[in-house]
PyMOL Python script that loads the backbone (N, CA, C, O; Angstrom):
from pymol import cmd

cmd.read_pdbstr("""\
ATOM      1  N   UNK A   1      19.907 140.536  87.552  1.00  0.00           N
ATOM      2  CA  UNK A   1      20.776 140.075  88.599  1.00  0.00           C
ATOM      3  C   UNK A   1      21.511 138.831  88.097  1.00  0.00           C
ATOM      4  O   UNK A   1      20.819 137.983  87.533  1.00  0.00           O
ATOM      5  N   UNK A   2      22.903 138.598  88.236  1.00  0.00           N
ATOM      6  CA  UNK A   2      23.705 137.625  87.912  1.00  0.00           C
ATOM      7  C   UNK A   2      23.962 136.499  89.292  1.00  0.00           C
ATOM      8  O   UNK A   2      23.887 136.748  90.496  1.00  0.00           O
ATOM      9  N   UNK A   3      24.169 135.672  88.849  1.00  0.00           N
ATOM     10  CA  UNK A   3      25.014 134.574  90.235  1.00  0.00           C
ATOM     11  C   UNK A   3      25.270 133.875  89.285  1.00  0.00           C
ATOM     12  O   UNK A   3      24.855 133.602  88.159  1.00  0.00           O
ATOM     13  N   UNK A   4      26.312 133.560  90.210  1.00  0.00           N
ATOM     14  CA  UNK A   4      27.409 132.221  89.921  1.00  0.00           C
ATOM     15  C   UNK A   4      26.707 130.727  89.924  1.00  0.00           C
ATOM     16  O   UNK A   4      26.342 130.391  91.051  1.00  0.00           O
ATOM     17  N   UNK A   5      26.398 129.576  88.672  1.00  0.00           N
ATOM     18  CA  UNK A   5      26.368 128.510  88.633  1.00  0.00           C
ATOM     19  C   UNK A   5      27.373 127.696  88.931  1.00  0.00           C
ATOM     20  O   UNK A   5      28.452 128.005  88.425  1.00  0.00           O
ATOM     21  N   UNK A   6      27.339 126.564  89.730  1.00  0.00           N
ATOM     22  CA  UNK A   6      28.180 125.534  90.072  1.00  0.00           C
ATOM     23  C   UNK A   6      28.162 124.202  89.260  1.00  0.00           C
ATOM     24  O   UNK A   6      27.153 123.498  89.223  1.00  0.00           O
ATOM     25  N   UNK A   7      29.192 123.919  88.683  1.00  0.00           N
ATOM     26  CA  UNK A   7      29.498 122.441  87.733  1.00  0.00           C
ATOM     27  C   UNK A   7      29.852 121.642  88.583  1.00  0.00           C
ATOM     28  O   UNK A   7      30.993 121.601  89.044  1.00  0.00           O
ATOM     29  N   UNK A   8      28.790 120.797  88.950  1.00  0.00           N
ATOM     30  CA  UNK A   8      29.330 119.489  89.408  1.00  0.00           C
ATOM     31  C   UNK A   8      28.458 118.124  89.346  1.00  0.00           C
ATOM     32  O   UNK A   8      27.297 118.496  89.174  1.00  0.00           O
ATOM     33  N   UNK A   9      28.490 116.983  89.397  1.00  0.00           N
ATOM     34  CA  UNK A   9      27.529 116.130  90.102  1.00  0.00           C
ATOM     35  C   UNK A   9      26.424 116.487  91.038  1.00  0.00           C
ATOM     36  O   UNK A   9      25.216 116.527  90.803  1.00  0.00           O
ATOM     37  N   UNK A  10      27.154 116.774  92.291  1.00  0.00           N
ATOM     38  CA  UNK A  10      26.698 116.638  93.143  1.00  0.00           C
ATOM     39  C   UNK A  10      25.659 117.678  93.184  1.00  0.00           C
ATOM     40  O   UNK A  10      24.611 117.434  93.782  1.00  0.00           O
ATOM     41  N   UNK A  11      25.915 119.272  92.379  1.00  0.00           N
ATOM     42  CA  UNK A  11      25.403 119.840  92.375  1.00  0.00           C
ATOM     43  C   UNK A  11      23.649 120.156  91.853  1.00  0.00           C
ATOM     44  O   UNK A  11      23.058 121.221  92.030  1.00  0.00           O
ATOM     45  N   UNK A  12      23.195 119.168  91.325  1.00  0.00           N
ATOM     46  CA  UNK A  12      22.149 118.991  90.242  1.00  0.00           C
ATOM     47  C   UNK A  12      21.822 117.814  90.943  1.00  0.00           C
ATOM     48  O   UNK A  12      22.568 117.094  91.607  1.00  0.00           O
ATOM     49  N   UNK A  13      19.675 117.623  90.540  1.00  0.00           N
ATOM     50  CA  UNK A  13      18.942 116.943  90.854  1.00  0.00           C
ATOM     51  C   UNK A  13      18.637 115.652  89.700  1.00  0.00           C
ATOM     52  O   UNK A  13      18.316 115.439  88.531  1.00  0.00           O
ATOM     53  N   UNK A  14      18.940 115.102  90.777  1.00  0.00           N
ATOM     54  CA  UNK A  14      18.721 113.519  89.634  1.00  0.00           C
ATOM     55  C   UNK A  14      17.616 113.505  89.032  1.00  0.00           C
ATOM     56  O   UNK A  14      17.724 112.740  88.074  1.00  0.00           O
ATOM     57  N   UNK A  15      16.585 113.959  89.089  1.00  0.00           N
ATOM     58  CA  UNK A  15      14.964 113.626  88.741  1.00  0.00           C
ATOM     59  C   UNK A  15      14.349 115.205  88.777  1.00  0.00           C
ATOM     60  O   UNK A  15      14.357 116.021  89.699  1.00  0.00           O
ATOM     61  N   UNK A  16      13.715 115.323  87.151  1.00  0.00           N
ATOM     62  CA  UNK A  16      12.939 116.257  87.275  1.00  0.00           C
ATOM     63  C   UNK A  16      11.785 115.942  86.748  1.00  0.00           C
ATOM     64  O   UNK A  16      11.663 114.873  86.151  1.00  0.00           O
ATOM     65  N   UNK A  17      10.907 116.682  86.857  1.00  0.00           N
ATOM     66  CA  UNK A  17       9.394 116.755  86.816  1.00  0.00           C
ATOM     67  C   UNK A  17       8.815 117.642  85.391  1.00  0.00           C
ATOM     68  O   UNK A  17       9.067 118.839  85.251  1.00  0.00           O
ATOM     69  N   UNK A  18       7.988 116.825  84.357  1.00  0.00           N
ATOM     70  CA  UNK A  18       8.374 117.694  82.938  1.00  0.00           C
ATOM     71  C   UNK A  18       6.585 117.200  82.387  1.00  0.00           C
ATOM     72  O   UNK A  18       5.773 116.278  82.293  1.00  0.00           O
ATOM     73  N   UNK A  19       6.730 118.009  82.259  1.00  0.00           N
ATOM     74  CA  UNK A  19       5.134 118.435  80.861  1.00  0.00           C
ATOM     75  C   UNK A  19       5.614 117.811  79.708  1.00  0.00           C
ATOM     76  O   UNK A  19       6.669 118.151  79.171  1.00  0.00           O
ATOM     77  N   UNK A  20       4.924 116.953  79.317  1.00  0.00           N
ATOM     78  CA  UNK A  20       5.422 116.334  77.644  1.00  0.00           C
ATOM     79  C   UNK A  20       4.003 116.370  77.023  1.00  0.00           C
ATOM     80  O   UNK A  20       3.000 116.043  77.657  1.00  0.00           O
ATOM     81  N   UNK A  21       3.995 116.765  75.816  1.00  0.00           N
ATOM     82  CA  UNK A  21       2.586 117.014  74.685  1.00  0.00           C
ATOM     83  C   UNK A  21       3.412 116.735  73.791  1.00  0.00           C
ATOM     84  O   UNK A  21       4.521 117.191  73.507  1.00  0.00           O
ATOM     85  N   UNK A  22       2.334 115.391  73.070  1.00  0.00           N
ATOM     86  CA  UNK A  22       2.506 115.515  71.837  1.00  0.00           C
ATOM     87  C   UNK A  22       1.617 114.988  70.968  1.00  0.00           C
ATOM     88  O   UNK A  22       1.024 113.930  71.184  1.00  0.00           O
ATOM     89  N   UNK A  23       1.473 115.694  69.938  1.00  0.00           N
ATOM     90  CA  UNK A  23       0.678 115.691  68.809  1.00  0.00           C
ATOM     91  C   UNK A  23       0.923 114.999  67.702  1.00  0.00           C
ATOM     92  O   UNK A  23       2.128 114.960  67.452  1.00  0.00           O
ATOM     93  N   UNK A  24       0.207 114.401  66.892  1.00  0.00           N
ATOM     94  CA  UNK A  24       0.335 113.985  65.448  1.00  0.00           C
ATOM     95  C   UNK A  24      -0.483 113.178  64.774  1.00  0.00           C
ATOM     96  O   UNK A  24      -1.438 112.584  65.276  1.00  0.00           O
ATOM     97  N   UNK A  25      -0.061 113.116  63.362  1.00  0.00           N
ATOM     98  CA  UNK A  25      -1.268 112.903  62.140  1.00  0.00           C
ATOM     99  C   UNK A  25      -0.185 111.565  61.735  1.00  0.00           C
ATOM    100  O   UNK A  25       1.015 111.350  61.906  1.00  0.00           O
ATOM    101  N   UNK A  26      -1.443 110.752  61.046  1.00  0.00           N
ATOM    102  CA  UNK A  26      -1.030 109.507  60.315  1.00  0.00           C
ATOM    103  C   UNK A  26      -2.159 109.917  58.977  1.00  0.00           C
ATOM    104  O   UNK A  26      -3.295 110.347  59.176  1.00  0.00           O
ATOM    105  N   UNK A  27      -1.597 109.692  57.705  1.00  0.00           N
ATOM    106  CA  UNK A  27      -2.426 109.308  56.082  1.00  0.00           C
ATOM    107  C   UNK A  27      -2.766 107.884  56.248  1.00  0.00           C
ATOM    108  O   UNK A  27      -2.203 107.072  56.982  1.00  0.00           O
ATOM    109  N   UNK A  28      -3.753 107.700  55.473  1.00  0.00           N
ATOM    110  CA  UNK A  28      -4.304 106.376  55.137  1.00  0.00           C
ATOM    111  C   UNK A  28      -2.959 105.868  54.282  1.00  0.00           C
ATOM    112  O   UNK A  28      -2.819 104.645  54.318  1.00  0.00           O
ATOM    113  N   UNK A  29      -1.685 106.783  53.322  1.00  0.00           N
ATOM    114  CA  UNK A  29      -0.788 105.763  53.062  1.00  0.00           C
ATOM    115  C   UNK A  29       0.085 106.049  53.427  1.00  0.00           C
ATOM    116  O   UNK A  29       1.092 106.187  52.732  1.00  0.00           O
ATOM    117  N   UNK A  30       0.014 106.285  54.898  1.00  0.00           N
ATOM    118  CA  UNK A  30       1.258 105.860  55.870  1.00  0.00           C
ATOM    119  C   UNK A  30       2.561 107.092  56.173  1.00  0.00           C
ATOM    120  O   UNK A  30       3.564 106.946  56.872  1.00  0.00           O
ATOM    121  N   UNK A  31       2.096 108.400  55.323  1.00  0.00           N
ATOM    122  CA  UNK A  31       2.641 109.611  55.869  1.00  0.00           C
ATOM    123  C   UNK A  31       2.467 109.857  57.422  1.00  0.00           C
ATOM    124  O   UNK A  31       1.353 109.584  57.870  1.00  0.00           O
ATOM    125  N   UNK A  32       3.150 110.201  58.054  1.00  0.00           N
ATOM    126  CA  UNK A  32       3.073 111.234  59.905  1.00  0.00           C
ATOM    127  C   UNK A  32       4.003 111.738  59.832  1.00  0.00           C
ATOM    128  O   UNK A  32       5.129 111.577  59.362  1.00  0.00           O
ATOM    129  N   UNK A  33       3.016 112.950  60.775  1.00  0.00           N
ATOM    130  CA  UNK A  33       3.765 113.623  61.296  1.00  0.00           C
ATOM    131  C   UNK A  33       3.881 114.038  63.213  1.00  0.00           C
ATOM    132  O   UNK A  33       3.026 113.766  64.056  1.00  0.00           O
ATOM    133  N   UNK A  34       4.693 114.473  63.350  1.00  0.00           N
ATOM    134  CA  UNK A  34       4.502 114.562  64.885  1.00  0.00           C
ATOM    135  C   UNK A  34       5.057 115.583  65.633  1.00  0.00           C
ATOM    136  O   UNK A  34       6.280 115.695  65.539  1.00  0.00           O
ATOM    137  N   UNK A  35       4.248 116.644  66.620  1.00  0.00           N
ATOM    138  CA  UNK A  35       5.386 117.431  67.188  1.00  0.00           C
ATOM    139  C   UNK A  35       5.174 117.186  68.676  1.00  0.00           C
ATOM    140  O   UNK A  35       4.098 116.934  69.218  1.00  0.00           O
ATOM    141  N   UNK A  36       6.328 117.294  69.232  1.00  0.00           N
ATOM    142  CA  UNK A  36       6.277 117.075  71.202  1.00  0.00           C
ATOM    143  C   UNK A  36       6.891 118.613  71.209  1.00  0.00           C
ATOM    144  O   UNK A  36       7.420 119.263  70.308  1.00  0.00           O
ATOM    145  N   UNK A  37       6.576 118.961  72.737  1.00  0.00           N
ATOM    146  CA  UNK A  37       7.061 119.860  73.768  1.00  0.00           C
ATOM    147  C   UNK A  37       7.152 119.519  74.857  1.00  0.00           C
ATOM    148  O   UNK A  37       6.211 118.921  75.378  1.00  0.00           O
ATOM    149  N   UNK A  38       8.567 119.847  75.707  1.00  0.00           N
ATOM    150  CA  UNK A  38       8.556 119.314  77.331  1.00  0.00           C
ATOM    151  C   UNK A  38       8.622 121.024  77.690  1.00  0.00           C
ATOM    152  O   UNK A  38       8.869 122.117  77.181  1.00  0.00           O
ATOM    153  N   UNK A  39       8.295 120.499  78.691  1.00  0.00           N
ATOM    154  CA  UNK A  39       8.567 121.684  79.470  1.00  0.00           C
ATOM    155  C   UNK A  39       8.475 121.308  80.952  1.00  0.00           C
ATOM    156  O   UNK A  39       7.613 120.657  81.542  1.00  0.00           O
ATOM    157  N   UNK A  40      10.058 122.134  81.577  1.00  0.00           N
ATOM    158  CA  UNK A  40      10.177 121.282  82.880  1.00  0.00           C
ATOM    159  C   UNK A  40       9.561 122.387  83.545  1.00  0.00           C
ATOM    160  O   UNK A  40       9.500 123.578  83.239  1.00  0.00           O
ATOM    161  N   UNK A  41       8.932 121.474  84.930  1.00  0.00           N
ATOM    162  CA  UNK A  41       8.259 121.819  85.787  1.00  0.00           C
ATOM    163  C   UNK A  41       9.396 122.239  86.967  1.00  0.00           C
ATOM    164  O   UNK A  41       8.855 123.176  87.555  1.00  0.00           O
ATOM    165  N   UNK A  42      10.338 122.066  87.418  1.00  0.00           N
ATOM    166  CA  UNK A  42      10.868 121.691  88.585  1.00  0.00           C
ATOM    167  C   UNK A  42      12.486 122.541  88.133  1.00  0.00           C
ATOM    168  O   UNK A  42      12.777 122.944  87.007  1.00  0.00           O
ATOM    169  N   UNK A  43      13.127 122.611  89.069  1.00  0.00           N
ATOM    170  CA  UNK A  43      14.172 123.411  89.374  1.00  0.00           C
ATOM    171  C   UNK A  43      15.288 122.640  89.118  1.00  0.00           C
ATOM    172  O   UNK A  43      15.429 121.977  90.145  1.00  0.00           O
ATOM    173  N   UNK A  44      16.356 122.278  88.166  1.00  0.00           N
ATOM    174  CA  UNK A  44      17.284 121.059  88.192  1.00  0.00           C
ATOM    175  C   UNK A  44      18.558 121.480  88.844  1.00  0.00           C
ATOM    176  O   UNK A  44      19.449 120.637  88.737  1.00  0.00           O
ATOM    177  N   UNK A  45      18.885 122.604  89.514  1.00  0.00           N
ATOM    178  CA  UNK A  45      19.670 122.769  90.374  1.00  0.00           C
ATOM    179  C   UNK A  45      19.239 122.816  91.945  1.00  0.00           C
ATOM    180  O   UNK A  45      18.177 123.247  92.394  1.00  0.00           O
ATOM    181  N   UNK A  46      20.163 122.348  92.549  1.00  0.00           N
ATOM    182  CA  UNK A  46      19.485 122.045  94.243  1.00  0.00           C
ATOM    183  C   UNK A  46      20.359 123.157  95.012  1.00  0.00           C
ATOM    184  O   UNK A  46      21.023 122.876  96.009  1.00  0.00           O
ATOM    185  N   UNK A  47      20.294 124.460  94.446  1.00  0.00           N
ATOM    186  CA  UNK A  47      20.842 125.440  95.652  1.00  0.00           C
ATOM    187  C   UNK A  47      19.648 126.174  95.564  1.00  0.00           C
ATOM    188  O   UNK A  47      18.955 126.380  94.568  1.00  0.00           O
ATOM    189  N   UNK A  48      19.490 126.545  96.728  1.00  0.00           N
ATOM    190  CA  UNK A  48      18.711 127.774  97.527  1.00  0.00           C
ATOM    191  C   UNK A  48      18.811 129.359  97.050  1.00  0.00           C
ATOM    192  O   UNK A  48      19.950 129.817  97.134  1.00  0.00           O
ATOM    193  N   UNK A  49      18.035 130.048  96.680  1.00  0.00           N
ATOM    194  CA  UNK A  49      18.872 131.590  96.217  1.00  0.00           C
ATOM    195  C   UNK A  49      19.246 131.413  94.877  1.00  0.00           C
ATOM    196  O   UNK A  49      18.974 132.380  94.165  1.00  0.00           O
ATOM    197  N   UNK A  50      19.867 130.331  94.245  1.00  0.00           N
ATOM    198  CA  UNK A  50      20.395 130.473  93.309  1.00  0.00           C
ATOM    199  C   UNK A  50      19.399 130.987  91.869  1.00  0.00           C
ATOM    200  O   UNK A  50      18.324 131.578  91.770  1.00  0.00           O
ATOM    201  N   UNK A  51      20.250 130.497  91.003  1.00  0.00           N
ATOM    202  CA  UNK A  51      19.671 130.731  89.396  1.00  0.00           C
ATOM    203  C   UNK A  51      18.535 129.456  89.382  1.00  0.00           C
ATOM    204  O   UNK A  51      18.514 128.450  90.091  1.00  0.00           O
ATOM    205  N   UNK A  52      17.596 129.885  88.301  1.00  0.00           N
ATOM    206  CA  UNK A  52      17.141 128.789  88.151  1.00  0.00           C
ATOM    207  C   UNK A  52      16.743 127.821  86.426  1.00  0.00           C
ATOM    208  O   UNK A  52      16.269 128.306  85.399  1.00  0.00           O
ATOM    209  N   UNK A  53      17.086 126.632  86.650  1.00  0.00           N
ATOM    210  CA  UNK A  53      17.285 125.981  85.319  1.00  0.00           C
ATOM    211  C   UNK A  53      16.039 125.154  85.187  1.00  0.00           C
ATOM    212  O   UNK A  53      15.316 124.573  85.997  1.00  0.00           O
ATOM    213  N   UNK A  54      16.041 125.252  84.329  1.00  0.00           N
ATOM    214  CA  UNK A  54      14.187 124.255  83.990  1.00  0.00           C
ATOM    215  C   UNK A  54      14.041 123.984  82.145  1.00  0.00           C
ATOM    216  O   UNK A  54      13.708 124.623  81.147  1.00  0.00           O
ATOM    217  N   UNK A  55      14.521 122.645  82.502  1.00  0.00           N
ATOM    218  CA  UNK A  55      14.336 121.417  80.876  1.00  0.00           C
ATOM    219  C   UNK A  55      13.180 121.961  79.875  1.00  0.00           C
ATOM    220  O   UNK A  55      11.970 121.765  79.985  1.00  0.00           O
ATOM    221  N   UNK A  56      13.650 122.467  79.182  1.00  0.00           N
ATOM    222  CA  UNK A  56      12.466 122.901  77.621  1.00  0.00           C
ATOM    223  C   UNK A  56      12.950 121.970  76.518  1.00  0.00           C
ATOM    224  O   UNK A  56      14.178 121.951  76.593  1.00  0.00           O
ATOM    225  N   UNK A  57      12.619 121.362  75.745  1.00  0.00           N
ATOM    226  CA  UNK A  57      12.748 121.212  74.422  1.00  0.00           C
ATOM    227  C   UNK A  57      11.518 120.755  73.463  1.00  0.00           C
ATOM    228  O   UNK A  57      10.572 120.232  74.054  1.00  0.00           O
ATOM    229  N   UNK A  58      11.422 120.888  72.075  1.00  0.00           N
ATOM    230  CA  UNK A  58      10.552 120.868  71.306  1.00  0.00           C
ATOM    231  C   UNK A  58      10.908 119.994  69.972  1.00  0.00           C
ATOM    232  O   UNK A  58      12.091 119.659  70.014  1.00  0.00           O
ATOM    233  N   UNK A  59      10.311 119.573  68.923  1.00  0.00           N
ATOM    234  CA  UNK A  59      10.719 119.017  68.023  1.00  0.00           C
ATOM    235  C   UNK A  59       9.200 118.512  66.861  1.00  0.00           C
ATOM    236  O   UNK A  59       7.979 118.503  67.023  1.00  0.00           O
ATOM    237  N   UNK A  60       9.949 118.219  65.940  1.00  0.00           N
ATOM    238  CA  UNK A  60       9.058 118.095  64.865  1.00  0.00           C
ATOM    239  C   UNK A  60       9.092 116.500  64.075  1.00  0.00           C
ATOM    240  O   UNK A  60      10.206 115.999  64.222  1.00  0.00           O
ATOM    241  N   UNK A  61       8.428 115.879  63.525  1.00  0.00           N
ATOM    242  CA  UNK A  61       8.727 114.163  62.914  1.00  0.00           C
ATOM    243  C   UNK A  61       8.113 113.749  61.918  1.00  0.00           C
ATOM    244  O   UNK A  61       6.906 113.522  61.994  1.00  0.00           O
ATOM    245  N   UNK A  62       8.893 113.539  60.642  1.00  0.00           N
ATOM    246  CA  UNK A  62       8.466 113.344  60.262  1.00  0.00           C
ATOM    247  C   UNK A  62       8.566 111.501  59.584  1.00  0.00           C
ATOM    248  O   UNK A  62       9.630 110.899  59.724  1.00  0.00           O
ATOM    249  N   UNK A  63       7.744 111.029  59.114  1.00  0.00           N
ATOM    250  CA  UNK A  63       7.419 109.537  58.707  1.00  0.00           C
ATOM    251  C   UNK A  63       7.108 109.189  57.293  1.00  0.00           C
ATOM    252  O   UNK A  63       6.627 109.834  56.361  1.00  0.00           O
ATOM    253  N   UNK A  64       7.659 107.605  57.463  1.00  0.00           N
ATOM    254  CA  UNK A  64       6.828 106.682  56.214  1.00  0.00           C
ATOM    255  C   UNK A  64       7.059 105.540  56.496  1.00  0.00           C
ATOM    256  O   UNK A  64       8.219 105.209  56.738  1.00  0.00           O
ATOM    257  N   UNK A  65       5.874 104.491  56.550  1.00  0.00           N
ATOM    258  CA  UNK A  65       5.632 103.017  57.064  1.00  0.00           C
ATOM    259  C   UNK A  65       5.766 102.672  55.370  1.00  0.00           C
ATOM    260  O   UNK A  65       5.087 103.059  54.420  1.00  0.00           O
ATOM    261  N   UNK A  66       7.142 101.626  55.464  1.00  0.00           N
ATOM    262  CA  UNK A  66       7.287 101.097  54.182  1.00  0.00           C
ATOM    263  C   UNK A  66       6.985  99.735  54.095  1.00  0.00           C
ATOM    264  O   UNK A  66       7.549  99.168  55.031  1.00  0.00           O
ATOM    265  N   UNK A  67       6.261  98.831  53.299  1.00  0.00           N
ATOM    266  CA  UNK A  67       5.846  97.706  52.890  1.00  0.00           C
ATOM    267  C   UNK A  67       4.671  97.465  54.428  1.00  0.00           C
ATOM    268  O   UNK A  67       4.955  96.640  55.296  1.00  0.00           O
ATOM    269  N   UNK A  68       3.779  98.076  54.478  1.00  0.00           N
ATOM    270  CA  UNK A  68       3.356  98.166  55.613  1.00  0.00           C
ATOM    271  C   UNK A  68       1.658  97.083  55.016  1.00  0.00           C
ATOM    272  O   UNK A  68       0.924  97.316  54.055  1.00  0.00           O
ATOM    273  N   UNK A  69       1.542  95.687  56.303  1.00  0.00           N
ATOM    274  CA  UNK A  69       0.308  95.256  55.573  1.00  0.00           C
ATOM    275  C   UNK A  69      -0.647  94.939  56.759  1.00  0.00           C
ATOM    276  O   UNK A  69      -0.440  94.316  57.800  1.00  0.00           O
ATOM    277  N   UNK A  70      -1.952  95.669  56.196  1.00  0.00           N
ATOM    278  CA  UNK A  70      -3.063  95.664  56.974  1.00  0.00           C
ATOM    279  C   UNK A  70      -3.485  93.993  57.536  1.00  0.00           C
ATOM    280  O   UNK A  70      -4.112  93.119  56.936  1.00  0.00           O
ATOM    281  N   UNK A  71      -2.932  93.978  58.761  1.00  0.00           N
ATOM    282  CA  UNK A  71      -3.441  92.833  59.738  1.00  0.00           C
ATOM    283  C   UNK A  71      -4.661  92.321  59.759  1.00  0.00           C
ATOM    284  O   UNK A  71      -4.284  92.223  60.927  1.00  0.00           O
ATOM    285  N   UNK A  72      -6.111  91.743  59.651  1.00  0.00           N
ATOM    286  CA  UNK A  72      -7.119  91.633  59.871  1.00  0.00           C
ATOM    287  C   UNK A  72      -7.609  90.057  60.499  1.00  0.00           C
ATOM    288  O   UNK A  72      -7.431  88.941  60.010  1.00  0.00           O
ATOM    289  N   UNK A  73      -8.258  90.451  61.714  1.00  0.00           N
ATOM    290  CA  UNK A  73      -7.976  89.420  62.752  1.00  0.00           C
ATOM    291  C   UNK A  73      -9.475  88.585  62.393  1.00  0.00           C
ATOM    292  O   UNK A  73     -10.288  89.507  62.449  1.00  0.00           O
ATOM    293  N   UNK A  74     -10.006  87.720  62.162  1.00  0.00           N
ATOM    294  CA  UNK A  74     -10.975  87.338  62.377  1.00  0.00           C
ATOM    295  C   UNK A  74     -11.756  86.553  63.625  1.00  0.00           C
ATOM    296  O   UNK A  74     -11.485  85.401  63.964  1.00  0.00           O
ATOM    297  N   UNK A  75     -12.877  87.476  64.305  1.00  0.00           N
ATOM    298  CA  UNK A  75     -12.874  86.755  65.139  1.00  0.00           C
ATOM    299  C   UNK A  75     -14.490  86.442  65.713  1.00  0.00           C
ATOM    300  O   UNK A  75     -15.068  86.776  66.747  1.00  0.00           O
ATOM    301  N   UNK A  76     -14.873  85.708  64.624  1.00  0.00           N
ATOM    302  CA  UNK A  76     -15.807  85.007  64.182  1.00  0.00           C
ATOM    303  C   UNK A  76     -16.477  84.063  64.901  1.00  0.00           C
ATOM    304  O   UNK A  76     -15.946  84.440  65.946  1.00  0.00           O
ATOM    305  N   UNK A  77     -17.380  82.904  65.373  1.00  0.00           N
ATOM    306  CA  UNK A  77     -17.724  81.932  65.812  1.00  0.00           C
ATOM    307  C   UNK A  77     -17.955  81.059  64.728  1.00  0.00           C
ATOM    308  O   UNK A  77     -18.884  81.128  63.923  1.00  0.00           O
ATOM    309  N   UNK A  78     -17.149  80.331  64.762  1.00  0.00           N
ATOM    310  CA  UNK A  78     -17.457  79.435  63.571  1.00  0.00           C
ATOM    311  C   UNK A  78     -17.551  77.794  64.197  1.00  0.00           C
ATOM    312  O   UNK A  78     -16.801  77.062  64.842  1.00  0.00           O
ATOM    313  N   UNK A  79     -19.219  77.674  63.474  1.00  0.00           N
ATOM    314  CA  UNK A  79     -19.562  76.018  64.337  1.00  0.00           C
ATOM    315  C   UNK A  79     -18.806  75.013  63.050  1.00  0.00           C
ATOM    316  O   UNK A  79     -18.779  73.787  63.161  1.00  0.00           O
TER     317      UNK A  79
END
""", "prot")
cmd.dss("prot")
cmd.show_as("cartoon", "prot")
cmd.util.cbc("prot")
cmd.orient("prot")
């Protein structure tokens, strides 16, 4: 079944409601990687009857922490 979508502002919901996961790995020298998925929960058009649209996207990341130096806090009692 087909219907007609409407382009407008007014037509579409300011705020949707979305599933976000995401995953990922760090190396001890500073390789990651990372993947997310959304996936919308909620209807981003506000007609009744109509079609329905719902926010997906996915992606992949990759990394490198350059000149990166291990912080070490001491926190000792020292009389």
């Amino acid at each position: 079944m087909d219907r007609k979508i409407k382009f407008g502002f007014a037509d579409y919901g300011r705020y949707l409601f979305n599933f976000l996961t995401i995953l990922g790995y760090e190396t001890s020298s500073g390789f990651t990687i990372h993947g997310q998925y959304s996936l919308g929960l909620a209807n981003m058009i506000n007609t009744d009857g109509g079609p329905t649209v719902k926010h997906t996207a996915f992606g992949i990341s990759f990394g490198k922490y350059f000149n990166r130096k291990k912080i070490i806090i001491d926190t000792r009692n020292v009389e």
